[in-house]
PAZAPA-4460 file (N, C-alpha, C; in steps of 0.05 Angstrom, whole numbers, plus 32768, in hexadecimal, padded with zeros to 4 digits):
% residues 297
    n_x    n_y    n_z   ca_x   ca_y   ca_z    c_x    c_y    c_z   seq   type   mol
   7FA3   84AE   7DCB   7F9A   84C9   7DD1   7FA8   84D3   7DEA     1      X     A
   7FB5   84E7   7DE9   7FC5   84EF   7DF6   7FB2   84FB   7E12     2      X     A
   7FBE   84F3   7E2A   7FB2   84F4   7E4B   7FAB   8518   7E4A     3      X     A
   7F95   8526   7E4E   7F98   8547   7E4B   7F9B   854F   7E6F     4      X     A
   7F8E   853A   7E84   7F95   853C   7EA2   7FAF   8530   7EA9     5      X     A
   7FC2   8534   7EC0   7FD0   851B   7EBF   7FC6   850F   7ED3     6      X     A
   7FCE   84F9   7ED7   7FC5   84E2   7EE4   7FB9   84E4   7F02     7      X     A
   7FCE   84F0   7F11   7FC6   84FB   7F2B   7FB6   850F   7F2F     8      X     A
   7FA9   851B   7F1A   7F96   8530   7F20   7F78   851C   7F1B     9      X     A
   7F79   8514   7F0A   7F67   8500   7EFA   7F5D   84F4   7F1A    10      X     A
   7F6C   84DF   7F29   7F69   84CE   7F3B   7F62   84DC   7F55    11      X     A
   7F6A   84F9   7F5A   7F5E   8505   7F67   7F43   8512   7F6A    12      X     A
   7F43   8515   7F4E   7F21   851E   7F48   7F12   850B   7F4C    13      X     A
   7F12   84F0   7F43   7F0A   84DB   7F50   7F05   84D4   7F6B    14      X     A
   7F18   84DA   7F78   7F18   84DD   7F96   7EFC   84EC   7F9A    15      X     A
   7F06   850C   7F95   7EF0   8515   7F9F   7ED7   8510   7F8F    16      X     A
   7ED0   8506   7F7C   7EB5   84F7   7F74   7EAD   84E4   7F86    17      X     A
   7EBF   84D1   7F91   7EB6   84C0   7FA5   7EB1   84C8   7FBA    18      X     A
   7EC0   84DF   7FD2   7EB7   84F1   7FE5   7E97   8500   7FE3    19      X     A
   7E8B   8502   7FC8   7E73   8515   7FC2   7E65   84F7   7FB8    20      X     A
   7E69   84E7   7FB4   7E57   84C7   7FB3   7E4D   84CA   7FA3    21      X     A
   7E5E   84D3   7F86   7E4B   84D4   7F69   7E4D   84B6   7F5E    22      X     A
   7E5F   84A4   7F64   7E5F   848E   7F5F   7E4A   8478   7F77    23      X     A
   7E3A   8488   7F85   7E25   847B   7F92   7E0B   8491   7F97    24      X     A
   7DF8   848F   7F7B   7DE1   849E   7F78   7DD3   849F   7F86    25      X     A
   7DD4   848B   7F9E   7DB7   8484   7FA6   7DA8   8493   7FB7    26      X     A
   7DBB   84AF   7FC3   7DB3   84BD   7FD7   7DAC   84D5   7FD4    27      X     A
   7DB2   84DE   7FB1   7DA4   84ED   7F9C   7D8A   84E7   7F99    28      X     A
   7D80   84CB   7F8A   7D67   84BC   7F8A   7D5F   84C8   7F9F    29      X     A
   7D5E   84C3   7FB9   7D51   84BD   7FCA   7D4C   84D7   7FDC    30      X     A
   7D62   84F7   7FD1   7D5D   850F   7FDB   7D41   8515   7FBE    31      X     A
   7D46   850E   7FAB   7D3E   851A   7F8F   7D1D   8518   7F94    32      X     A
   7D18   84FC   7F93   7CF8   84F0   7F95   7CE8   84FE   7F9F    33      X     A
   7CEF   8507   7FB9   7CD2   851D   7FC1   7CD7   8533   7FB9    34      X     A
   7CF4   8541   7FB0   7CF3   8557   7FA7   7CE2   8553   7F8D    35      X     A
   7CDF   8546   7F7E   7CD4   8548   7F68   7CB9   853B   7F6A    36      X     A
   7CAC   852B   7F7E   7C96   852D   7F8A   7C85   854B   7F90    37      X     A
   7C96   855A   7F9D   7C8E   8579   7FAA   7C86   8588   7F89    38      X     A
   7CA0   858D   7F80   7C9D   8597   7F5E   7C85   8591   7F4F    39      X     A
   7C84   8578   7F48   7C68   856E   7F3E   7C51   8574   7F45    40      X     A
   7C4C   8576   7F71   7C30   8577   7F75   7C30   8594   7F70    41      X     A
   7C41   85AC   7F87   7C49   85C7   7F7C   7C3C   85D2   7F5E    42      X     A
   7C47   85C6   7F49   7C43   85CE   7F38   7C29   85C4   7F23    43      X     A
   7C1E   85B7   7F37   7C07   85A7   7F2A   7C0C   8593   7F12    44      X     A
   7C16   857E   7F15   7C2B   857D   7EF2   7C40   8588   7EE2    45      X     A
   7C38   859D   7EEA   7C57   85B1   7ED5   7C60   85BE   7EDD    46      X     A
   7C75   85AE   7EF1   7C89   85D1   7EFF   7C91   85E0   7EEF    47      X     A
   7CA6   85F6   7EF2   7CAF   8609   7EEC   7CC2   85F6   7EE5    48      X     A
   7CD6   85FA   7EBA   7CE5   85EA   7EB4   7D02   85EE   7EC7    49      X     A
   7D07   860C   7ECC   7D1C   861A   7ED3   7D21   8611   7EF4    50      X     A
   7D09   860D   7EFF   7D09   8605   7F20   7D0D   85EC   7F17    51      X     A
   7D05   85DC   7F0B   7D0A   85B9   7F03   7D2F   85B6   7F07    52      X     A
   7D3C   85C9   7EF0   7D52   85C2   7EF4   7D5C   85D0   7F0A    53      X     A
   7D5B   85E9   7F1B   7D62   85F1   7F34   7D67   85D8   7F4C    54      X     A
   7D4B   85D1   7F52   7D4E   85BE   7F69   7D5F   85A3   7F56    55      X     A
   7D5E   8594   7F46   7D6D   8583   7F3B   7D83   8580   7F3B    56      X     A
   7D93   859E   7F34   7DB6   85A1   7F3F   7DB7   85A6   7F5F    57      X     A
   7D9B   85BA   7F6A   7DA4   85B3   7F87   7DA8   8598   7F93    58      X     A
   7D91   8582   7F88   7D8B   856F   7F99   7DAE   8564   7F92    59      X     A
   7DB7   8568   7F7D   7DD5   855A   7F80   7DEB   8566   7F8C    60      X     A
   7DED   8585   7F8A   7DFD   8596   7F98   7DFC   858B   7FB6    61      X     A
   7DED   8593   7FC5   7DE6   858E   7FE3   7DE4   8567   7FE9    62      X     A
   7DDE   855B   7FD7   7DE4   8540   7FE3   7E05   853C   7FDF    63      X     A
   7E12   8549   7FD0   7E2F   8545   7FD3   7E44   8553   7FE5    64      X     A
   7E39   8565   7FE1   7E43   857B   7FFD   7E35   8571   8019    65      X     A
   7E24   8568   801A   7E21   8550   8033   7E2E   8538   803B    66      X     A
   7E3A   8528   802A   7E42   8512   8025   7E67   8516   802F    67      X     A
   7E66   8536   8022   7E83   853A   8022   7E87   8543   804C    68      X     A
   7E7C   854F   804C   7E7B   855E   8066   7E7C   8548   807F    69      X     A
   7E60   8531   807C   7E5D   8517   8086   7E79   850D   8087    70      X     A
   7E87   8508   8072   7E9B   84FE   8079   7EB4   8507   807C    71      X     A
   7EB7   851E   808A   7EC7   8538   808D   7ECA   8530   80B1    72      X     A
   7EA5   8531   80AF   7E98   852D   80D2   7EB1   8515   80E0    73      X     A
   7EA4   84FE   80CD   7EA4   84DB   80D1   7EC6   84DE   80CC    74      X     A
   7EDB   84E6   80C8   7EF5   84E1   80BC   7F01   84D3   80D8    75      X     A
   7EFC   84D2   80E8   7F0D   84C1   8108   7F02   84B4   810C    76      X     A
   7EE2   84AF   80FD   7ECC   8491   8109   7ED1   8483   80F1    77      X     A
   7ECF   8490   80CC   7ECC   847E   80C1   7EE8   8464   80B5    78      X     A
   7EF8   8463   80CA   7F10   8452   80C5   7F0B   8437   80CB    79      X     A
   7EF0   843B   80ED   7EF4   8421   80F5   7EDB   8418   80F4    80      X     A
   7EC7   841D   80D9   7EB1   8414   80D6   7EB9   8407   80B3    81      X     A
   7EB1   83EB   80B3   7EBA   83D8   809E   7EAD   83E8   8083    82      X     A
   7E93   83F2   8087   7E91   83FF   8067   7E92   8419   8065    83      X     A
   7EA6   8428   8075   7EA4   8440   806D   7ED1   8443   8075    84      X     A
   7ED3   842F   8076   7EF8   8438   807C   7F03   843C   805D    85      X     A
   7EEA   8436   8045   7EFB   8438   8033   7EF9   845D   8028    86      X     A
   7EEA   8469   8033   7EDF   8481   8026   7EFA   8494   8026    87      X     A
   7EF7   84A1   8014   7F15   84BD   8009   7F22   84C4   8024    88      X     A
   7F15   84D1   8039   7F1C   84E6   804B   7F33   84C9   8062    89      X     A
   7F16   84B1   806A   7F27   84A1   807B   7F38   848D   8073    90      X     A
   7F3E   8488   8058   7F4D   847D   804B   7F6C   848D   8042    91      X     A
   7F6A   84A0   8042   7F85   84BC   803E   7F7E   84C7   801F    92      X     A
   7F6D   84B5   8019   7F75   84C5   7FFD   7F63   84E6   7FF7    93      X     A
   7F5A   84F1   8005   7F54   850F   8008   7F53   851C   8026    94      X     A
   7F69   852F   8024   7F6E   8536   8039   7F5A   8545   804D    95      X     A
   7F55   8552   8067   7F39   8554   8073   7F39   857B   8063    96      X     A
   7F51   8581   8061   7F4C   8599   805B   7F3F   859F   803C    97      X     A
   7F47   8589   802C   7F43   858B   800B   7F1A   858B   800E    98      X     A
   7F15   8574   8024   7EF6   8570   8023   7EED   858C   8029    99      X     A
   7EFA   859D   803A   7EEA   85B4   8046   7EEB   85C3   802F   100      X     A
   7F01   85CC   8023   7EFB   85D7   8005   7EE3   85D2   7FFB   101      X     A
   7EE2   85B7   7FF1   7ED4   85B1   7FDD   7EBC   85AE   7FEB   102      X     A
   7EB1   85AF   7FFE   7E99   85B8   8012   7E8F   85D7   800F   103      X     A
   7E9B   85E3   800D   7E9F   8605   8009   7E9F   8607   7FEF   104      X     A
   7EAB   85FC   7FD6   7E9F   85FB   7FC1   7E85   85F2   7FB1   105      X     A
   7E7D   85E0   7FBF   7E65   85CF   7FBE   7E52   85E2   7FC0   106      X     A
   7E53   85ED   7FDE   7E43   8600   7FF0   7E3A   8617   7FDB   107      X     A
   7E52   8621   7FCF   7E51   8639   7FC6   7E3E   8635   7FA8   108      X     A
   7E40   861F   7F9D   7E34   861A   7F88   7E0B   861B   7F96   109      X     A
   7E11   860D   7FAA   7DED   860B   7FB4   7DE9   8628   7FBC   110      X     A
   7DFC   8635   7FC1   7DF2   8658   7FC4   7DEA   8663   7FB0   111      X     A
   7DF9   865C   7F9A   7DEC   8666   7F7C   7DD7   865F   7F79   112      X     A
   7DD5   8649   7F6D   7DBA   8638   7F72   7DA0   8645   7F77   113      X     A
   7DA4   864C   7F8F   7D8D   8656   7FAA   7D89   866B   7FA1   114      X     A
   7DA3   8689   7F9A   7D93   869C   7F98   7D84   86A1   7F79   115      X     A
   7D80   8691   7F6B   7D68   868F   7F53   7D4E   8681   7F56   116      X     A
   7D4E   867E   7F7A   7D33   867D   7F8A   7D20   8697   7F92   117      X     A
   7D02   868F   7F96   7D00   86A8   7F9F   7D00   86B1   7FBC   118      X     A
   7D02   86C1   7FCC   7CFE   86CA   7FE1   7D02   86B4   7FF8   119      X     A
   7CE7   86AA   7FFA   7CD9   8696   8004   7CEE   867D   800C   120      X     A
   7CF6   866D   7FED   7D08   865C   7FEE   7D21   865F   7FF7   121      X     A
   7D2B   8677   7FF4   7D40   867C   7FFC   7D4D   867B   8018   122      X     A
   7D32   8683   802B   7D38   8684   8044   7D2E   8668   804A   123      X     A
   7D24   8653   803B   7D24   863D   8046   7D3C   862C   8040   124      X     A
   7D4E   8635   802A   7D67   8628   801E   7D7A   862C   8038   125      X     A
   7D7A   864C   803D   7D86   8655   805E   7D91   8635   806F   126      X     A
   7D6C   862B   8078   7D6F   861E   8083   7D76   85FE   807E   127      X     A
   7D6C   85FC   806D   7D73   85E3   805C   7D9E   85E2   8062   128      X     A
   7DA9   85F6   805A   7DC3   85F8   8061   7DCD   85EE   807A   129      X     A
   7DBD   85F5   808D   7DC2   85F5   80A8   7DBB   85D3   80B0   130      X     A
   7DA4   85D0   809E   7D9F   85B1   80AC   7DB4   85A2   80A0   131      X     A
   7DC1   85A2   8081   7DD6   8595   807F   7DF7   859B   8090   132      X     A
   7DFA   85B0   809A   7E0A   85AF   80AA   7E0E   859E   80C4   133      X     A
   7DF7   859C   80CD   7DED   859C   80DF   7DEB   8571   80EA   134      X     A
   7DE5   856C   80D4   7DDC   854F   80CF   7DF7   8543   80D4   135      X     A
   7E0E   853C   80D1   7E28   852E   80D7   7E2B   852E   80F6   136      X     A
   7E21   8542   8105   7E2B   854A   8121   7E0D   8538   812E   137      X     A
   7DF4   853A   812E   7DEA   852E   8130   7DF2   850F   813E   138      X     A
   7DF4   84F8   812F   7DFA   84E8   812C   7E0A   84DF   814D   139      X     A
   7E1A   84EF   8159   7E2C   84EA   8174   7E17   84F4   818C   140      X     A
   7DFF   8503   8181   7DF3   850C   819E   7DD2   8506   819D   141      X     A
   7DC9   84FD   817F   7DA9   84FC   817A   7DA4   84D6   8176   142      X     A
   7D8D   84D6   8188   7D8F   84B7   8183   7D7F   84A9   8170   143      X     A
   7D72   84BC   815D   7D6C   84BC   8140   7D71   84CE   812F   144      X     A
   7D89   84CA   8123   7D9C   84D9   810E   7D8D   84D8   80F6   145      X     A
   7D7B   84BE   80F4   7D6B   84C7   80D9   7D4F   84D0   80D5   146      X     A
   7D4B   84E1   80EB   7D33   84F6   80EF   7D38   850A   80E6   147      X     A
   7D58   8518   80EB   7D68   852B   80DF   7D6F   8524   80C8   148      X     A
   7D7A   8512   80BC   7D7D   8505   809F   7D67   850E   8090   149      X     A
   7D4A   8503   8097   7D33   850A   8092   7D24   852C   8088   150      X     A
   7D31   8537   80A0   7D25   8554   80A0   7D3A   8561   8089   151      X     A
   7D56   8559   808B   7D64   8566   8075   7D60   8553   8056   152      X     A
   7D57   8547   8057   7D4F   8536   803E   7D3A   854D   802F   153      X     A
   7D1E   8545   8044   7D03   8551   803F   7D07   856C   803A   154      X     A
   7D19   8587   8047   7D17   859D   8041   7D17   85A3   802C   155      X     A
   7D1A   859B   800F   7D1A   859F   7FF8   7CFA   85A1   7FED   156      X     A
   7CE8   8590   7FFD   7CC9   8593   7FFE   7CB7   85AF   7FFE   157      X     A
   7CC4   85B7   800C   7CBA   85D4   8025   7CC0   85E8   8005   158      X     A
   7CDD   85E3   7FFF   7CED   8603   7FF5   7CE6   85F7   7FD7   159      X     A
   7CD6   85E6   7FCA   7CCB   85DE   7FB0   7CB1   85E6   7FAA   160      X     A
   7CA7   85EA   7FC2   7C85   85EF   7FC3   7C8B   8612   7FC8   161      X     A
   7C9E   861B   7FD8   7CA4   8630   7FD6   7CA8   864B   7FB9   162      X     A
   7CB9   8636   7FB5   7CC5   863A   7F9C   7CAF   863F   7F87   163      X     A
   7C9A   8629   7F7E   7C88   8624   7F6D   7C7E   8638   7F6F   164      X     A
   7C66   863B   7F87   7C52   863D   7F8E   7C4D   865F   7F9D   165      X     A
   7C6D   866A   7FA9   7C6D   867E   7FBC   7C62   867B   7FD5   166      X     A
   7C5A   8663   7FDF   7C4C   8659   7FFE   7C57   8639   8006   167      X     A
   7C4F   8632   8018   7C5A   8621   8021   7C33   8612   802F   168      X     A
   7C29   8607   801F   7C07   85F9   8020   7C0A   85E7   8037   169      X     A
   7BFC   85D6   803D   7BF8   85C4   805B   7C05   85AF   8047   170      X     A
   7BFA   85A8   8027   7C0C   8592   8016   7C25   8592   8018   171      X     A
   7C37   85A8   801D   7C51   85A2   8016   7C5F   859C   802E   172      X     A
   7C4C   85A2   804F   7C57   8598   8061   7C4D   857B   806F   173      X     A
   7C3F   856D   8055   7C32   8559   805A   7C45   8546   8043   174      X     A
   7C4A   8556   8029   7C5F   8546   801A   7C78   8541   8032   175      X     A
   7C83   8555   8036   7C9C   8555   804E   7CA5   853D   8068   176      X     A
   7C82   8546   8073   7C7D   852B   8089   7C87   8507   8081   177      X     A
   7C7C   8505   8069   7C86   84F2   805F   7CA4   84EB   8050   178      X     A
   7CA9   84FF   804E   7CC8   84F9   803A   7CE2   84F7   805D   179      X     A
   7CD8   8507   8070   7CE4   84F9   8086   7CDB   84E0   8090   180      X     A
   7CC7   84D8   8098   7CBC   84C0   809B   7CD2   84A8   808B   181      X     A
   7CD0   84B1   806C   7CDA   849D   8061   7CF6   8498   805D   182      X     A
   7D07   84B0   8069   7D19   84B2   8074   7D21   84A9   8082   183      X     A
   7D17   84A7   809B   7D22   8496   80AD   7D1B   847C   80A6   184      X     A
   7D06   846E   809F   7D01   844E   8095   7D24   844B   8088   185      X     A
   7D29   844F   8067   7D3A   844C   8056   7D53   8445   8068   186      X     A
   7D5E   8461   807B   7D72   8469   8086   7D70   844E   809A   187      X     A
   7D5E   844B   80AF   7D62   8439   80BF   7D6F   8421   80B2   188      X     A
   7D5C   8415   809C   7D6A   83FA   8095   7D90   83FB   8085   189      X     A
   7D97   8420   8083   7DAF   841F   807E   7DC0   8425   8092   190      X     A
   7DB4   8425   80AC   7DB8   8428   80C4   7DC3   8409   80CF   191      X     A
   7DB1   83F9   80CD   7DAD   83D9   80D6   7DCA   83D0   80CF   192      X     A
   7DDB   83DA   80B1   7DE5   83D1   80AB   7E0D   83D1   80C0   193      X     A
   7E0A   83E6   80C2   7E20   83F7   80DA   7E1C   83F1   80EF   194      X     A
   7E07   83E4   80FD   7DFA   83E5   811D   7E17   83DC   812C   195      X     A
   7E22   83C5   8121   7E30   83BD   813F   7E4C   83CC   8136   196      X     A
   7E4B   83DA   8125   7E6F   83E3   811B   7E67   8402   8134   197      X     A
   7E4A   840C   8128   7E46   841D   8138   7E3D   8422   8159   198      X     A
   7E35   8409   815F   7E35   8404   817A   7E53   840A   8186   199      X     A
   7E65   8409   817A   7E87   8406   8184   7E97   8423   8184   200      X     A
   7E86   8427   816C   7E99   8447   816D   7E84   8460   8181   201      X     A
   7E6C   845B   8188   7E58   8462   8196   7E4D   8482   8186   202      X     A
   7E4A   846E   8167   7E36   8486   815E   7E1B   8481   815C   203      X     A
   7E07   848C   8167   7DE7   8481   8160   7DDA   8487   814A   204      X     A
   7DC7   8476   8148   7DB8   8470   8135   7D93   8465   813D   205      X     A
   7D87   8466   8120   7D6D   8459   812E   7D67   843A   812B   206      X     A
   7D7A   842C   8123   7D82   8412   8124   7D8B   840D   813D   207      X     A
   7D99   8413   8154   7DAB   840B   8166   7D8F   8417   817A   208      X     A
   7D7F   8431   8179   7D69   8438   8188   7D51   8421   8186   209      X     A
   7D52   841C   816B   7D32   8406   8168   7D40   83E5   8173   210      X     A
   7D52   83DE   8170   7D5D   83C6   817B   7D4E   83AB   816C   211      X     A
   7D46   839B   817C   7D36   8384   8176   7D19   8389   816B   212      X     A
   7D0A   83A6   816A   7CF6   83A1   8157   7CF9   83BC   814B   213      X     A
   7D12   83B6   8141   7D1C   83CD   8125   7D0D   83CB   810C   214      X     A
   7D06   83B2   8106   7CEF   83A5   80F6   7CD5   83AF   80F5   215      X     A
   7CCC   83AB   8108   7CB0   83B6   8113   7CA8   83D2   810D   216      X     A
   7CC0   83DC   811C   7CB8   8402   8118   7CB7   8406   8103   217      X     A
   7CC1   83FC   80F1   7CCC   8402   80D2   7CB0   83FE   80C4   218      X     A
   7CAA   83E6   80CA   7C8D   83D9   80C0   7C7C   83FB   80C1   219      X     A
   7C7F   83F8   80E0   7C6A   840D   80EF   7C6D   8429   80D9   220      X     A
   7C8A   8431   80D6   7C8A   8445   80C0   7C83   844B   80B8   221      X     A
   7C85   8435   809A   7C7C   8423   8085   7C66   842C   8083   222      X     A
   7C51   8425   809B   7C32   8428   8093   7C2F   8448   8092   223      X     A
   7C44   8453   80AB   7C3C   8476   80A9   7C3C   847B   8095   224      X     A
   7C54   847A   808C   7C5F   8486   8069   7C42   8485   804D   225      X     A
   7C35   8469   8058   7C1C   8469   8042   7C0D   8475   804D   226      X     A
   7C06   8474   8064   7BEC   8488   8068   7BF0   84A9   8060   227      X     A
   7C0E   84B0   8066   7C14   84CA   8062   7C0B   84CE   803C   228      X     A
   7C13   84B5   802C   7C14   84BD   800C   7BFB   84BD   800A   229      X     A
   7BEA   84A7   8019   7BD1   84AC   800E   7BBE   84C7   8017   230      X     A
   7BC4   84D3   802D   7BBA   84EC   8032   7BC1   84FD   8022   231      X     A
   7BE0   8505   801A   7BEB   8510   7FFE   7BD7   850A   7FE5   232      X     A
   7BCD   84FB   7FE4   7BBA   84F9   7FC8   7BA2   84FA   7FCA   233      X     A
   7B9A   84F5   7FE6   7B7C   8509   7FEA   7B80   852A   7FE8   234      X     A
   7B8B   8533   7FF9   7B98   854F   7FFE   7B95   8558   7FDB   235      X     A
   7BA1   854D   7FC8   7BA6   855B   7FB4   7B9A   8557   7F9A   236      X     A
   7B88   8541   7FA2   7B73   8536   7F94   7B75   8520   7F83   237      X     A
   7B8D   850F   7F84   7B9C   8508   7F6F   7B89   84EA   7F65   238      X     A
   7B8B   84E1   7F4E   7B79   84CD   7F40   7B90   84AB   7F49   239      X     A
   7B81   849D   7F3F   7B88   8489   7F3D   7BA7   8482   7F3A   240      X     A
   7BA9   8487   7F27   7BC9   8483   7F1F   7BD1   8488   7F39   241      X     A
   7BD6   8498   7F47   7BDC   849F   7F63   7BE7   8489   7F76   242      X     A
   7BBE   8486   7F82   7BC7   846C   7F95   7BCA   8454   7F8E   243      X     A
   7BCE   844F   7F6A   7BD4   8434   7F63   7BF5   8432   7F69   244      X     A
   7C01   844C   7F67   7C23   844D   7F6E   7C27   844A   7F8B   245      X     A
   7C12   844D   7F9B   7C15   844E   7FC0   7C18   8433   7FBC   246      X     A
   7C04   8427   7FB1   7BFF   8407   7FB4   7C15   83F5   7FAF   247      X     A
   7C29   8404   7F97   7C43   83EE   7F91   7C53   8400   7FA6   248      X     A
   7C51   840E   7FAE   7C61   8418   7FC5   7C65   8405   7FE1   249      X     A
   7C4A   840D   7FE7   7C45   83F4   7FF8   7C5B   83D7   7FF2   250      X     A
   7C55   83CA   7FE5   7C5E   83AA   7FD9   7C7A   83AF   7FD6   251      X     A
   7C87   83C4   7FD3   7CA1   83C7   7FD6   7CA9   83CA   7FED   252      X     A
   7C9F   83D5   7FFE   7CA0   83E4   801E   7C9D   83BE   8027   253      X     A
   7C8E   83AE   801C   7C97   838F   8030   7CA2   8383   8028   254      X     A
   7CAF   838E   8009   7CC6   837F   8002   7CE0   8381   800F   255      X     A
   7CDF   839B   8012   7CFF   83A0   8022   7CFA   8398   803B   256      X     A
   7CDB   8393   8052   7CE9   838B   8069   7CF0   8367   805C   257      X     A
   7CE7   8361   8043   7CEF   8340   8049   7D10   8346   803E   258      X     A
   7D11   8353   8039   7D32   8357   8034   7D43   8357   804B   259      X     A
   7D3B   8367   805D   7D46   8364   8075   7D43   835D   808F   260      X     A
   7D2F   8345   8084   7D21   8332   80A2   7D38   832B   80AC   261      X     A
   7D4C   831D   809D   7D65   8317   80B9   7D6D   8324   80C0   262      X     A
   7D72   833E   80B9   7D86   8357   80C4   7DA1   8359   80C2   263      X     A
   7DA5   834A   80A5   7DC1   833C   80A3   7DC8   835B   808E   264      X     A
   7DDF   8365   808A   7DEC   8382   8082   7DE1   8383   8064   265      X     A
   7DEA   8366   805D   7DE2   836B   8037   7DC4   836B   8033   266      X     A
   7DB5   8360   8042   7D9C   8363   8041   7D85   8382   8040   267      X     A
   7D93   8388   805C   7D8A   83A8   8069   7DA2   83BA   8051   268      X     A
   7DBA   83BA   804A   7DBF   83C9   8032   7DA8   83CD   8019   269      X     A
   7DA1   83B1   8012   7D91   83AA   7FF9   7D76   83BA   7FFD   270      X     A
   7D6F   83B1   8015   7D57   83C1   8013   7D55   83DF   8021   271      X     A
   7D6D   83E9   8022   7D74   840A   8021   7D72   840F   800F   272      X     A
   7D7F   8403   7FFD   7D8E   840C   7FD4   7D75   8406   7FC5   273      X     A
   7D53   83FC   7FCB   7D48   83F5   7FBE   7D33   840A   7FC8   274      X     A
   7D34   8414   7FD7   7D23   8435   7FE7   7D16   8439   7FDA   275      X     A
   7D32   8445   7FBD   7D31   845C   7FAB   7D14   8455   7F9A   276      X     A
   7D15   843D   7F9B   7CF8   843C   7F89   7CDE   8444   7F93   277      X     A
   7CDF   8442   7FA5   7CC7   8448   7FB7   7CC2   846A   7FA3   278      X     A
   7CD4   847C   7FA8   7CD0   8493   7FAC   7CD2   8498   7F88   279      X     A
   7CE3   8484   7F75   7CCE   8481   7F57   7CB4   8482   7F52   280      X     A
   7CB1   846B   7F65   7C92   8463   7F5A   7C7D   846D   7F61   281      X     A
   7C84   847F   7F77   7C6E   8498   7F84   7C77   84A7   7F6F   282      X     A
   7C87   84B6   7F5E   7C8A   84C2   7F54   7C78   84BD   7F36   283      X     A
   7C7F   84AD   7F2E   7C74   84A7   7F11   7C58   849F   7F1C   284      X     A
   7C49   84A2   7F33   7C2F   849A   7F33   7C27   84BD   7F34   285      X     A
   7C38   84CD   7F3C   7C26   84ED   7F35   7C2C   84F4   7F17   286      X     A
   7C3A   84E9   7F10   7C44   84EF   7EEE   7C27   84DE   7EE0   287      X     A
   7C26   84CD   7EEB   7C11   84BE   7ED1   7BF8   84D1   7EDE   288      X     A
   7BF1   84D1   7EF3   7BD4   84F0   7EF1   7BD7   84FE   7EED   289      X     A
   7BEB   8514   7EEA   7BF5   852C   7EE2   7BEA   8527   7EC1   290      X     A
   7BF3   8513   7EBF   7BEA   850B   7EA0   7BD6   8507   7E93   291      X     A
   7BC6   84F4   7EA4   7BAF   84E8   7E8D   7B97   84F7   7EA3   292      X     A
   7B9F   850D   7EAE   7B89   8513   7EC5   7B8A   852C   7EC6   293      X     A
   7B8A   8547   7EB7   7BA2   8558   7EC6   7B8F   8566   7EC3   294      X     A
   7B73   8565   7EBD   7B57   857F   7EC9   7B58   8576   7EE2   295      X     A
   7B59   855F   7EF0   7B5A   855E   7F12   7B6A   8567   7F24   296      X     A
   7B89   856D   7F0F   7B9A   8580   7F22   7B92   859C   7F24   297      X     A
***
């Protein structure tokens, strides 16, 4: 079958798939989960199908146009850090000007997006823009970069309940509270992983701030993050199914610190990349009451 790209365009599109980290989902997962947390409570069960798919292409639009920008930021740091020297921009294979394009294309796609929001959402997308700009620069002057990680994660909370609902309830800034919270947990242990590459190039982090009981705080998190879900399911009334998903939440939340009791890279990776479930299984625990419960919503 005859080639319809040639070769060098082909391998460049690739490139930039790898610059936008479509060949690494996990930071989709892990923007997606509370967005579709927010949707579900928002909508009591049944968002709006049309807002379902809105935030869905956003949550991928804007995690790639982050990813791209991030490493637009990082192009003179990420050479001399061992897992990031291989990425498009600090490797040569996409030049810094091709990323700003395709940053501005990206962009322009989440502007579309946004204005089939209403009002409300819109001026929270505003800002949502600004926190992803905003988040790469971070990193050289804030000595928890994933507080900011956090807040631009969670904004999708705020502008879903927006979106749904036309208000913004004490729930959706209580869903929010927690999707940063768990933000920084995830991020730190992908933090742990860079500490001493990043100790050298002197970018901070909340790994290199928590030090020797990086562990601990995390724990300490850990427990915030459940008390925050289980208030989420008083707040909204939610049945059983609920806090039986907090509960395997929980048991995952001490699985990953035994993942990363030594603090050895593949460990604290593993239990980064294994987050994402957390923010499943909260998920499918409002899906099963939405379901077998849904006079209580």
């Amino acid at each position: 079958m005859k080639q319809i790209l040639a070769p060098e365009l082909v391998r460049q599109l690739r490139n930039y798939g790898k610059l936008m980290r479509i060949d690494k989902p996990i930071g989709i997962w892990l923007l997606l989960w509370p967005t579709l947390w927010a949707l579900w409570l928002a909508g009591k069960g049944a968002p709006d199908q049309s807002l379902f798919v809105i935030f869905v292409l956003g949550v991928v639009t804007m995690r790639s146009a982050g990813c791209v920008l991030n490493d637009y930021v990082d192009r003179k740091i990420d050479p001399y850090i061992k897992r990031t020297r291989g990425r498009p921009i600090a490797s040569g294979a996409v030049a810094p000007l091709e990323a700003l394009i395709l940053f501005a294309a990206l962009s322009l796609i989440a502007i579309g997006l946004a204005t089939m929001l209403n009002g409300q959402a819109q001026l929270l997308a505003v800002i949502a823009g600004g926190l992803t700009v905003a988040y790469p620069f971070v990193k050289r002057y804030f000595s928890i970069p994933q507080f900011m990680l956090g807040t631009t994660f969670g904004w999708a909370v705020p502008m879903a309940f927006a979106a749904e609902t036309g208000g913004i309830p004490e729930l959706a800034w209580l869903v929010f509270g927690t999707a940063v919270i768990w933000a920084v947990i995830y991020d730190t242990f992908y933090a742990m992983v860079d500490r001493e590459d990043d100790l050298k190039v002197g970018v901070k982090s909340a790994a290199i701030l928590f030090g020797d009981v990086d562990l601990f705080v995390i724990a300490g998190l850990q427990g915030l993050m459940l008390l925050a879900l289980v208030m989420i399911g008083y707040r909204a009334e939610l049945s059983a199914w609920y806090y039986a998903s907090v509960f395997v939440a929980a048991g995952l939340m001490a699985y990953h610190l035994w993942l990363a009791r030594d603090r050895q890279p593949e460990g604290c990776f593993a239990a980064f990349l294994h987050n994402h479930v957390i923010g499943l299984v909260v998920f499918v625990g409002l899906l099963l009451h939405y379901t077998f419960n849904p006079s209580v919503a």
